[in-house]
BADRENRO-943256 format. One record per residue (C-alpha): residue in one letter; x, y, z. Coordinates in pm, whole numbers, plus 50000, padded with zeros to 5 digits. Each point is the difference from the previous one (the first is absolute). Last residue first. Layout:
BEGIN
+----+-------+-------+-------+
| aa |     x |     y |     z |
+----+-------+-------+-------+
|  a |     X |     Y |     Z |
...
+----+-------+-------+-------+
# end
This chain:
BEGIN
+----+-------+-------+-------+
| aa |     x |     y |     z |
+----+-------+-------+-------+
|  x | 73732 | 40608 | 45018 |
|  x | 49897 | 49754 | 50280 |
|  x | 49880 | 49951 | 50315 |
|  x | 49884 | 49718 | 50251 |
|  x | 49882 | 49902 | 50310 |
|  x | 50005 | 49727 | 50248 |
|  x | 50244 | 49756 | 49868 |
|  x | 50065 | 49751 | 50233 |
|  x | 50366 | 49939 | 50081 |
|  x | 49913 | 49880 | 50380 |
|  x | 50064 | 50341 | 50135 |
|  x | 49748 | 50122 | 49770 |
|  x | 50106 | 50138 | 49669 |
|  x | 49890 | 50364 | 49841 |
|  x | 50177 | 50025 | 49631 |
|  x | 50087 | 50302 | 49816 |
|  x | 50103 | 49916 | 49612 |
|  x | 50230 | 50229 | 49777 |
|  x | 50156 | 49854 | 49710 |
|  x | 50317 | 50009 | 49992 |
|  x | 50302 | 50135 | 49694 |
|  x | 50366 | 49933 | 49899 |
|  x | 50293 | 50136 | 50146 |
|  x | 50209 | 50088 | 50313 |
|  x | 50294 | 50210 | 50068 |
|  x | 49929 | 49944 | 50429 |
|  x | 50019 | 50360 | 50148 |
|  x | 50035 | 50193 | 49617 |
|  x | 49731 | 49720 | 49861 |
|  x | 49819 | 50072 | 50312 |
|  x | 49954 | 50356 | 49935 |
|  x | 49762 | 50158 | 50329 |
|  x | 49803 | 50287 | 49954 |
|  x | 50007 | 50088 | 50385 |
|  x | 49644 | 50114 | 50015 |
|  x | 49922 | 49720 | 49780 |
|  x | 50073 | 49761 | 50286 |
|  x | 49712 | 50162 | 50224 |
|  x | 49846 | 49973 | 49666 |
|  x | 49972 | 49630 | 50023 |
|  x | 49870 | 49982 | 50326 |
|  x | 49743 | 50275 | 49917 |
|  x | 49895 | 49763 | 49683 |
|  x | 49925 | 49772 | 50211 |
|  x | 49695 | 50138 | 50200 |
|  x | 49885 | 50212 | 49714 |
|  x | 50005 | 49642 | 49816 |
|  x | 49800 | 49840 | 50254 |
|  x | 50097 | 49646 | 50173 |
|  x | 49707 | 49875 | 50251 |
|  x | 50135 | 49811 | 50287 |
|  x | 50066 | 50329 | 50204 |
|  x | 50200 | 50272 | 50148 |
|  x | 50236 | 50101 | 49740 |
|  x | 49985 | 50433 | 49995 |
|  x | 50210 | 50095 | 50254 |
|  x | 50166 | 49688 | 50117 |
|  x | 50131 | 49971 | 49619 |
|  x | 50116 | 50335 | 50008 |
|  x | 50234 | 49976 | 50308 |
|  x | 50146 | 49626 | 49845 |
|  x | 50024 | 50194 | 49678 |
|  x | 50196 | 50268 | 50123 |
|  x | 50247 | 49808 | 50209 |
|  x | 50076 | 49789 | 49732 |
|  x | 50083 | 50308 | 49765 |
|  x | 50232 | 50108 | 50259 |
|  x | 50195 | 49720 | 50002 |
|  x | 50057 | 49944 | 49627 |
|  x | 50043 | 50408 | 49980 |
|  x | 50410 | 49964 | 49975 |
|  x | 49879 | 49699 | 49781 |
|  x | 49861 | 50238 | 49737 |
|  x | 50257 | 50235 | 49978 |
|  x | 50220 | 49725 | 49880 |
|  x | 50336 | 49881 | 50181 |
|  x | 50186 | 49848 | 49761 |
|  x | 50342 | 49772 | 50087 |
|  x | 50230 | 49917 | 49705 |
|  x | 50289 | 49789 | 50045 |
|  x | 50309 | 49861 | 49821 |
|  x | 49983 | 50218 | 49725 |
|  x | 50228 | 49957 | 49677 |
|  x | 50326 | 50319 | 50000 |
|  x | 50232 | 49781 | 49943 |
|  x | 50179 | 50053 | 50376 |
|  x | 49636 | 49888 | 50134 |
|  x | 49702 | 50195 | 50090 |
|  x | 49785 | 50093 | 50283 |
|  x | 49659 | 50168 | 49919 |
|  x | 49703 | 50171 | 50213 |
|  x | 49695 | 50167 | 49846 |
|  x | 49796 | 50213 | 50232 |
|  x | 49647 | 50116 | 49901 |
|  x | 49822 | 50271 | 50223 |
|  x | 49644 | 50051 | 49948 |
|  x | 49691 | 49910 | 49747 |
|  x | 50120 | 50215 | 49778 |
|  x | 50328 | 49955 | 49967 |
|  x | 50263 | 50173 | 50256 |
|  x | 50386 | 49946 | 49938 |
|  x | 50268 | 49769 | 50152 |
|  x | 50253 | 49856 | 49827 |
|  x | 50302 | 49811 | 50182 |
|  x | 50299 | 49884 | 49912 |
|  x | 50265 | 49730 | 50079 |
|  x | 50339 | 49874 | 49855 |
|  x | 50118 | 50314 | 49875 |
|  x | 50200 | 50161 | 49683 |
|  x | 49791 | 49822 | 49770 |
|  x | 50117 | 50151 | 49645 |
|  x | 49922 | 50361 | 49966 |
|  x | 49835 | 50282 | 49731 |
|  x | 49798 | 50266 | 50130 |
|  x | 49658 | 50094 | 49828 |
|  x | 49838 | 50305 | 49885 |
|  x | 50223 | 50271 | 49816 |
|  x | 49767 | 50137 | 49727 |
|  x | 49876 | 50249 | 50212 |
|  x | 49644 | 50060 | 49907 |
|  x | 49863 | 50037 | 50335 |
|  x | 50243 | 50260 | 50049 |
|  x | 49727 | 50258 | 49848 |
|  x | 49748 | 49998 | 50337 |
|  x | 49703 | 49995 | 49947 |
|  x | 49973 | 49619 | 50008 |
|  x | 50076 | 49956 | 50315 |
|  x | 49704 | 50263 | 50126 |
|  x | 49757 | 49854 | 49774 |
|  x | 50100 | 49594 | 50104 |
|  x | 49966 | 50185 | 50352 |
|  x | 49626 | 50120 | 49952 |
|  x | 49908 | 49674 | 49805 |
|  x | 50107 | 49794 | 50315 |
|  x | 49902 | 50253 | 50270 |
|  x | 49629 | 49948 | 49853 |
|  x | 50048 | 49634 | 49979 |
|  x | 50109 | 49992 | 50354 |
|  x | 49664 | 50192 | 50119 |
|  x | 49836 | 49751 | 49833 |
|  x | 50095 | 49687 | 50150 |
|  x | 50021 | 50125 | 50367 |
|  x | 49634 | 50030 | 49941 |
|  x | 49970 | 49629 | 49906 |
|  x | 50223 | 49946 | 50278 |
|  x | 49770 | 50149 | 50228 |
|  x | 49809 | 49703 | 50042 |
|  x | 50278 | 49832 | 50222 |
|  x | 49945 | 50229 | 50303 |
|  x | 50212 | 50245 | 50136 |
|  x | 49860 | 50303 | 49821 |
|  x | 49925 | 50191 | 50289 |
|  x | 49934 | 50344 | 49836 |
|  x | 50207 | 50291 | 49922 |
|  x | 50242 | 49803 | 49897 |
|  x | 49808 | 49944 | 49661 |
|  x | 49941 | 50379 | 49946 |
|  x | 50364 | 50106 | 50035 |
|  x | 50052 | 49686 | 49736 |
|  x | 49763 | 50164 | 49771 |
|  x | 50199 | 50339 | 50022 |
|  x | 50327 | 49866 | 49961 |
|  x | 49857 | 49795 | 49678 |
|  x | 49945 | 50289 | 49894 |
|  x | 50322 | 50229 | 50007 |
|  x | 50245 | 49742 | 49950 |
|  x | 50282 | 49930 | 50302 |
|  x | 49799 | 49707 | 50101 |
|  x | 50006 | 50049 | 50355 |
|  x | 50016 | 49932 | 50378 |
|  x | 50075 | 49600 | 49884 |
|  x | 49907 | 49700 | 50280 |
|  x | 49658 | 49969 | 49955 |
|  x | 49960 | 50093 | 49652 |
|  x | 50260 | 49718 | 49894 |
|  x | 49808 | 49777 | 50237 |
|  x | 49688 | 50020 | 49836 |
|  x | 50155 | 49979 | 49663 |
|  x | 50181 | 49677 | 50035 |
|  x | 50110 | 49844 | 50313 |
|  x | 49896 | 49898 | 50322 |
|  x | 50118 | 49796 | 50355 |
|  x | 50000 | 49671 | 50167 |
|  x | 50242 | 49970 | 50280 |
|  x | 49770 | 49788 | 50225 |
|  x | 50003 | 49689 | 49787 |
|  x | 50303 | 49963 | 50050 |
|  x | 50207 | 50217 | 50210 |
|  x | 49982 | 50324 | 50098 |
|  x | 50400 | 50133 | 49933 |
|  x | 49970 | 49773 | 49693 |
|  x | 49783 | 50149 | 49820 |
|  x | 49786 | 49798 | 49779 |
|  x | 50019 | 49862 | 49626 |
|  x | 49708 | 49730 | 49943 |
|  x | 50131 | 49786 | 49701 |
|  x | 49718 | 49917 | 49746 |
|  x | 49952 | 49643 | 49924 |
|  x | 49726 | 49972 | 50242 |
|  x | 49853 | 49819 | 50268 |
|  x | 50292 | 49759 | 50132 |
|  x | 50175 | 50368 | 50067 |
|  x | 50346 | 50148 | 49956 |
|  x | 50140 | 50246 | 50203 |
|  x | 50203 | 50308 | 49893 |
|  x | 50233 | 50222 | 50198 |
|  x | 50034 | 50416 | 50001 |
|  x | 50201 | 50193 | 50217 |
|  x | 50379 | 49904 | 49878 |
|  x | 49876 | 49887 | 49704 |
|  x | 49893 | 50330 | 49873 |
|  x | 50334 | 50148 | 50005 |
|  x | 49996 | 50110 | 49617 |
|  x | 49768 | 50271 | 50069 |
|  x | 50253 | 50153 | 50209 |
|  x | 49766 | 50108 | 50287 |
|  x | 49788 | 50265 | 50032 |
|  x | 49818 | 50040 | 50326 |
|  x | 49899 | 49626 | 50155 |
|  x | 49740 | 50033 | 50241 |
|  x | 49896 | 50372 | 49948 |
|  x | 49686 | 50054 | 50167 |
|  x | 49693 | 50084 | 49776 |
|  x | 49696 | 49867 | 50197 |
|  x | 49984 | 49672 | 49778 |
|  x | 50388 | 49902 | 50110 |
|  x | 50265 | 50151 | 49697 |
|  x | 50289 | 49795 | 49830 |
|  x | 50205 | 50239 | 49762 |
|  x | 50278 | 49874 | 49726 |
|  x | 50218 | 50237 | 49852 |
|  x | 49963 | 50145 | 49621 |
|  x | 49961 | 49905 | 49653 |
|  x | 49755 | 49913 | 49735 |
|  x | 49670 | 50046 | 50163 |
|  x | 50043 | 50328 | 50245 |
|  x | 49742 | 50202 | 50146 |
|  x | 50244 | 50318 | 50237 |
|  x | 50080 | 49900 | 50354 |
|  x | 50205 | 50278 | 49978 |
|  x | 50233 | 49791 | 49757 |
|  x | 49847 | 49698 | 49857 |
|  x | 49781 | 49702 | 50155 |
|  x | 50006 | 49678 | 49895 |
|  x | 49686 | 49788 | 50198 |
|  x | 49832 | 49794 | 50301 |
|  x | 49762 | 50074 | 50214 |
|  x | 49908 | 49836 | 50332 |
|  x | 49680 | 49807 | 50028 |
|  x | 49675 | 50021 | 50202 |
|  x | 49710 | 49818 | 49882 |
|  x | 49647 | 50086 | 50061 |
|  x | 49975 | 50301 | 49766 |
|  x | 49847 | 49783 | 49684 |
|  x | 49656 | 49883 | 50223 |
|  x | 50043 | 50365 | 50047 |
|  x | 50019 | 50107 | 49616 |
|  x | 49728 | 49756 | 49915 |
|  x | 49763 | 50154 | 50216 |
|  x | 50028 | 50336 | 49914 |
|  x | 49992 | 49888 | 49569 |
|  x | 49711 | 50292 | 49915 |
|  x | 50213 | 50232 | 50183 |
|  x | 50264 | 49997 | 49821 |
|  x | 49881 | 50065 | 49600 |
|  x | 50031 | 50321 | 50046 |
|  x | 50405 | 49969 | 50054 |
|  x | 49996 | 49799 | 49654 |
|  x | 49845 | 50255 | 49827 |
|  x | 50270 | 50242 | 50083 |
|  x | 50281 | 49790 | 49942 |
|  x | 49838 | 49923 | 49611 |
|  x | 50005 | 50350 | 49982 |
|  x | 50388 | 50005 | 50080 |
|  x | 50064 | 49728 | 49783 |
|  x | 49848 | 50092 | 49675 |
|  x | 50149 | 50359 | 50029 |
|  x | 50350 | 49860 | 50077 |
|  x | 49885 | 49809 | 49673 |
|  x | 49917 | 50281 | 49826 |
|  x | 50348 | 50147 | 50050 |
|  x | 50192 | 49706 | 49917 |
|  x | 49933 | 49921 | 49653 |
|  x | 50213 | 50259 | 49840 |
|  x | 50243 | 49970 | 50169 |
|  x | 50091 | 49641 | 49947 |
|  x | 50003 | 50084 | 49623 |
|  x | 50243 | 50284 | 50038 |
|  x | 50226 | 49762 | 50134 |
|  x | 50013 | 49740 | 49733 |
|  x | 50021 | 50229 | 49736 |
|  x | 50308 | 50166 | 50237 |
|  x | 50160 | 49692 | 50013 |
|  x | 50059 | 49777 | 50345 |
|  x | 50338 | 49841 | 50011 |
|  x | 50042 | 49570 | 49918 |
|  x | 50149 | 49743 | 50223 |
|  x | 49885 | 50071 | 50316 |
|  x | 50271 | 50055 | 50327 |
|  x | 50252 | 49786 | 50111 |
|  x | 49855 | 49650 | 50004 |
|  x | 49696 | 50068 | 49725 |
|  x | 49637 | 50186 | 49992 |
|  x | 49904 | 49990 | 49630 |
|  x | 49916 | 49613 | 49974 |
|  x | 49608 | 50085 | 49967 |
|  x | 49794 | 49718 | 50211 |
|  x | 49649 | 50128 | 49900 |
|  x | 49948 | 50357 | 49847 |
|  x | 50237 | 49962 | 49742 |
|  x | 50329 | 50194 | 49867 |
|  x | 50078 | 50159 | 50390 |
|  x | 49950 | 50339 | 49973 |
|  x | 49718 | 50058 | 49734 |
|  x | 49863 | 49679 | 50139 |
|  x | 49996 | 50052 | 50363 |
|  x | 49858 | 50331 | 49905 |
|  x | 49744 | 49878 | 49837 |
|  x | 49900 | 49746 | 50256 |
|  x | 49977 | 50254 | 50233 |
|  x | 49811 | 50227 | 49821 |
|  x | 49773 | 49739 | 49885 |
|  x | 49911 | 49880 | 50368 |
|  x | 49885 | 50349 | 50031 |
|  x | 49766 | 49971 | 49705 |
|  x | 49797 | 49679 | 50098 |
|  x | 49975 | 50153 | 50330 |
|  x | 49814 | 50294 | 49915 |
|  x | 49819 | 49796 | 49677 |
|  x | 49886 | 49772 | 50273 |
|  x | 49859 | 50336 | 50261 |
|  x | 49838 | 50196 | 49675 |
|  x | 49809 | 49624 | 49941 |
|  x | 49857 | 50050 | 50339 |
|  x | 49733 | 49707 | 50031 |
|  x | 50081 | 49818 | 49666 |
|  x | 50384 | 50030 | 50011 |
|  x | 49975 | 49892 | 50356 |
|  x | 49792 | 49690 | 49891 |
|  x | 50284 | 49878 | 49745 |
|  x | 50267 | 50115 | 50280 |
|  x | 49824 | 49708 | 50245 |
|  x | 49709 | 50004 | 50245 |
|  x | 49756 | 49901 | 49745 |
|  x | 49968 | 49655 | 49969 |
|  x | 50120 | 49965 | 50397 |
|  x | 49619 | 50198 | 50086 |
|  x | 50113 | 50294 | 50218 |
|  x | 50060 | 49945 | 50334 |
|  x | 50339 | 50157 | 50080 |
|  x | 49891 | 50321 | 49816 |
|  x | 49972 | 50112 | 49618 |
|  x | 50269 | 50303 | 50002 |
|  x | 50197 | 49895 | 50264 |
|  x | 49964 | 49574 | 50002 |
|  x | 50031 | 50023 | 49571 |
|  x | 50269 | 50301 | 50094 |
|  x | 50261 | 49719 | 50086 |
|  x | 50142 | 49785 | 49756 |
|  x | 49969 | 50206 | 49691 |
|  x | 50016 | 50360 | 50120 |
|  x | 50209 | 49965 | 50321 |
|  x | 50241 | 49758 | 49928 |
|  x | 50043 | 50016 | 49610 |
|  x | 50082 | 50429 | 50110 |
|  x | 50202 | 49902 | 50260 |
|  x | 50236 | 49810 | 49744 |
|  x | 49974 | 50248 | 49758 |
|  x | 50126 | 50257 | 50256 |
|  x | 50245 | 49808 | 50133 |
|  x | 50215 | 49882 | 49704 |
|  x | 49982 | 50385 | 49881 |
|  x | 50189 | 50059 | 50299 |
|  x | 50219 | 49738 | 49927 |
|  x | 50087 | 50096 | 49701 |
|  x | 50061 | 50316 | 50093 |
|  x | 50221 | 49937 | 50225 |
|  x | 50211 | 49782 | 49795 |
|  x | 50019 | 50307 | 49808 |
|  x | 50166 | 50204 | 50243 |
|  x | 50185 | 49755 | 50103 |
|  x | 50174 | 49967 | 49675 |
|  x | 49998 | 50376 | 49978 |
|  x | 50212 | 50069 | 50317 |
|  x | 50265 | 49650 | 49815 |
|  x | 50007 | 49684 | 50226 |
|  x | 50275 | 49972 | 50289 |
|  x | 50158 | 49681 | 49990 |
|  x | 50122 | 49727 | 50172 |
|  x | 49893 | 49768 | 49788 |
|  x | 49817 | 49760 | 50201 |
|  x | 49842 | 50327 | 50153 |
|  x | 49854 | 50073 | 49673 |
|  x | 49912 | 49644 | 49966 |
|  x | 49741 | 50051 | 50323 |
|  x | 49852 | 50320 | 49867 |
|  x | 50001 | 49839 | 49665 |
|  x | 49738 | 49729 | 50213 |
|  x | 49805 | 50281 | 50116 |
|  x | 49953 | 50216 | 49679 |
|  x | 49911 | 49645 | 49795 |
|  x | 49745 | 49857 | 50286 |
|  x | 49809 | 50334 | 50002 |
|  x | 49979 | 49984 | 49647 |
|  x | 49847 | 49683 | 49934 |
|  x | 49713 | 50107 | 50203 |
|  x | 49691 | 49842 | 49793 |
|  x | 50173 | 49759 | 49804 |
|  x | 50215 | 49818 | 50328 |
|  x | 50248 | 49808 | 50045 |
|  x | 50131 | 50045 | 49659 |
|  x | 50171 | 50343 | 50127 |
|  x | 50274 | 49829 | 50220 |
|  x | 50127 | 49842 | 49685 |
|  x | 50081 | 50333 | 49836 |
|  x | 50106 | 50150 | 50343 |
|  x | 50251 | 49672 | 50041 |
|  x | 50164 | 49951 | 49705 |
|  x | 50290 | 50237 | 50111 |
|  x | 50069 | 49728 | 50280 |
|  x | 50074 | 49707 | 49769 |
|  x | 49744 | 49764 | 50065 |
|  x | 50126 | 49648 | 50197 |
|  x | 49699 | 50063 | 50277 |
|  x | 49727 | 50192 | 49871 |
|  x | 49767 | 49728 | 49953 |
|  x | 50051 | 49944 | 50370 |
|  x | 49852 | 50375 | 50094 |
|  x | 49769 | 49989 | 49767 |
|  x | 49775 | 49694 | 50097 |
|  x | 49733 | 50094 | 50239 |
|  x | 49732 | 49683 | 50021 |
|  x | 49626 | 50105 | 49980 |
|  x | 49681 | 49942 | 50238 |
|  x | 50040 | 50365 | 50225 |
|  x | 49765 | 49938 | 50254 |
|  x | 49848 | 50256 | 50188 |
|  x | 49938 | 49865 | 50337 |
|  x | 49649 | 50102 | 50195 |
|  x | 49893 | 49909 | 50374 |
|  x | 49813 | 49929 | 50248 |
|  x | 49666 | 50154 | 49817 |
|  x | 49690 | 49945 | 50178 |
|  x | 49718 | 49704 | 49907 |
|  x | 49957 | 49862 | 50362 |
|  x | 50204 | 49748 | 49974 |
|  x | 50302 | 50163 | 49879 |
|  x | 50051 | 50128 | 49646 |
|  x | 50352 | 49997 | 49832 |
|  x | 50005 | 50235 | 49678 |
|  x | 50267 | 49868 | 49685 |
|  x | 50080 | 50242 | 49803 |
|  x | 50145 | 49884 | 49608 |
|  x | 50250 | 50128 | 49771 |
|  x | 50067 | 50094 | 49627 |
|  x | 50209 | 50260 | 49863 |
|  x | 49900 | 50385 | 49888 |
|  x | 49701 | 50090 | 50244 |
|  x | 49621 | 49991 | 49901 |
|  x | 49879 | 49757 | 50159 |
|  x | 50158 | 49713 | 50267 |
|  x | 50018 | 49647 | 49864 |
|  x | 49869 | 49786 | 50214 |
|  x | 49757 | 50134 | 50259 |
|  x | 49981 | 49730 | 50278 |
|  x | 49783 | 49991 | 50305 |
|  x | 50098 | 49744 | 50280 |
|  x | 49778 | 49908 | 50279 |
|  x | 49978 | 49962 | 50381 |
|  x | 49966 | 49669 | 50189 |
+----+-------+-------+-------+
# end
């Protein structure tokens, strides 16, 4: 009879989840399930809102990405109004964003996942955290410490607060930048491009010493998923949709954005509370595919800013295919961030006053679809003649990966889980296998509250055979 391993919760990501690992009978992984342990609840405590509510209620779901949530859900009540938002409005919605995704990355790869880069996969649990990366490089925590800053700052200095601002609205945002504000911006981003890029540059030394953990990582083959603007061009506000196989070929080549349904279905699982979007064309579970900033770099020729062109003509010069990349992908996104927050900024009609449309519901359907950082996030309302919503559907970059994430850890688990003795290295490469994909469950599930973590080894017969804790 084989054996069940379970780590419950998983470290160092924002929500709570367990992995359970099947062994057979001779100690060898079957398989692994990520288990998402939370009920999703946003989409019926929307229903009976009035519409316009929606980005500021959208943003709750989530303190460390409210902003993703607001841009894509006044996506979907600009189209309920029928309208056209103001150059500027978008503009700055942009930015927002932008900034959004470079703070976010920057939490991601500093704080959750340099104690595995910087320390290794088998250094002592006490230590393999930011506290011990601020001891071992403290240059590397005050790095990261500072470009999650900028970010937040800007968020702030645009948006009023740095978690769940109000400022993005149906039509537009309800307040123009000023030029105090503006100058301040500036003047922070050019040491952070400079941050960022050396940052890159360590990271891409730091390759070698993780070989093995990047091929356990390349196992799966996915399609990619993303927006993508004109010329193939980076795009995270706006744009067509793009579906690419892992060799490049253009599956789906820039769709309406808002057509997603038509290629995309979800399934939901007795293991998890997180939906599993796949394609439909393949089938479920066949269609799996990725999102976020792996597949962004995949599928876009260009940034259209000078350095972050450069490090992304370095990336693709290599396979990059497998999951560990991400944390690369990471970087080279907050570089392009801070470079096009300059470049927007630069320009004077930033400070037009004129930054949001005015409409009553016009429509009785709308879409918003934008990229976060963790991927592409599509909000979906219908309303009534009264303007109150009758349904809300979310499709979180996190459960576009649900599928792929499984994949991973099953392939990593049968890498390095081969016997009845558990081992923290051993573990802790399951776990980052799902770091490498930085998932938000309260986004995927809006969950609260706090686990412990305890790993349990039980025999067939519910024996327990082996133990950790932290």
């Amino acid at each position: 009879m084989g054996k069940t391993i379970i780590i419950d919760p998983v470290t160092r990501i924002e929500g709570h989840s367990k992995i359970t690992i099947q062994l057979d009978e001779q100690g060898s992984v079957e398989e692994a399930i990520f288990h998402v342990t939370q009920l999703r609840g946003f989409e019926k405590f929307a229903e009976g809102r009035p519409f316009h509510e929606m980005p500021s209620l959208m943003s709750r779901i989530c303190g460390i990405c409210p902003v993703s949530h607001l841009v894509a859900s006044a996506k979907a009540c600009d189209m309920l109004m029928s309208v056209q938002i103001p150059p500027t409005a978008a503009k700055l919605r942009r930015i927002l964003n932008l900034a959004q995704i470079a703070q976010s990355h920057a939490l991601s790869f500093f704080y959750l996942s340099s104690p595995d880069l910087l320390l290794g996969m088998d250094a002592d649990p006490a230590l393999r955290n930011f506290v011990g990366v601020a001891k071992a490089d403290p240059q590397l925590a005050r790095n990261g410490i500072h470009l999650r800053k900028v970010g937040q700052s800007i968020i702030e200095l645009l948006g009023g607060k740095r978690i769940h601002p109000g400022w993005v609205v149906a039509g537009g945002v309800n307040a123009p930048l000023s030029s105090e504000h503006r100058a301040e911006i500036l003047s922070m981003l050019p040491e952070a491009i400079k941050i960022a890029g050396e940052t890159n540059t360590w990271f891409t030394l730091q390759l070698e010493r993780f070989a093995d953990e990047i091929d356990a990582l390349a196992k799966v083959d996915t399609l990619y998923m993303s927006l993508v603007g004109d010329d193939n061009q980076f795009e995270t506000y706006d744009g067509k949709l793009s579906l690419i196989d892992s060799s490049g070929h253009a599956v789906i080549d820039r769709m309406p954005a808002e057509d997603y349904k038509s290629i995309l279905g979800e399934q939901v699982s007795t293991d998890s509370y997180l939906k599993s979007p796949y394609y439909k064309p393949l089938g479920y579970p066949a269609g799996l595919y990725r999102v976020g900033p792996l597949a962004r770099l995949h599928i876009a020729s260009r940034f259209g800013t000078p350095l972050a062109d450069e490090a992304l003509r370095l990336f693709k010069n290599y396979d990059r295919r497998s999951a560990f990349h991400y944390h690369q992908a990471r970087l080279i996104e907050i570089i392009h961030a801070y470079e096009s927050i300059q470049q927007l900024l630069s320009d004077d009609s930033i400070l037009d006053p004129h930054v949001r449309a005015h409409a009553d519901a016009n429509a009785f359907e709308g879409f918003g679809v934008s990229e976060a950082p963790r991927g592409t996030l599509m909000h979906h309302y219908k309303i009534d003649e009264n303007g109150l919503i009758t349904y809300a559907d979310l499709m979180i970059a996190t459960g576009h990966n649900s599928l792929a994430m499984n994949r991973e850890i099953t392939e990593v688990a049968k890498r390095y889980v081969k016997n009845d003795h558990l081992t923290e290295g051993m573990l802790n490469r399951v776990e980052a296998a799902i770091r490498t994909y930085d998932p938000c469950l309260s986004c995927s599930t809006h969950a609260f509250g706090q686990m412990p973590l305890q790993i349990q080894l039980l025999s067939a017969s519910g024996l327990l055979l082996d133990q950790v804790m932290r």
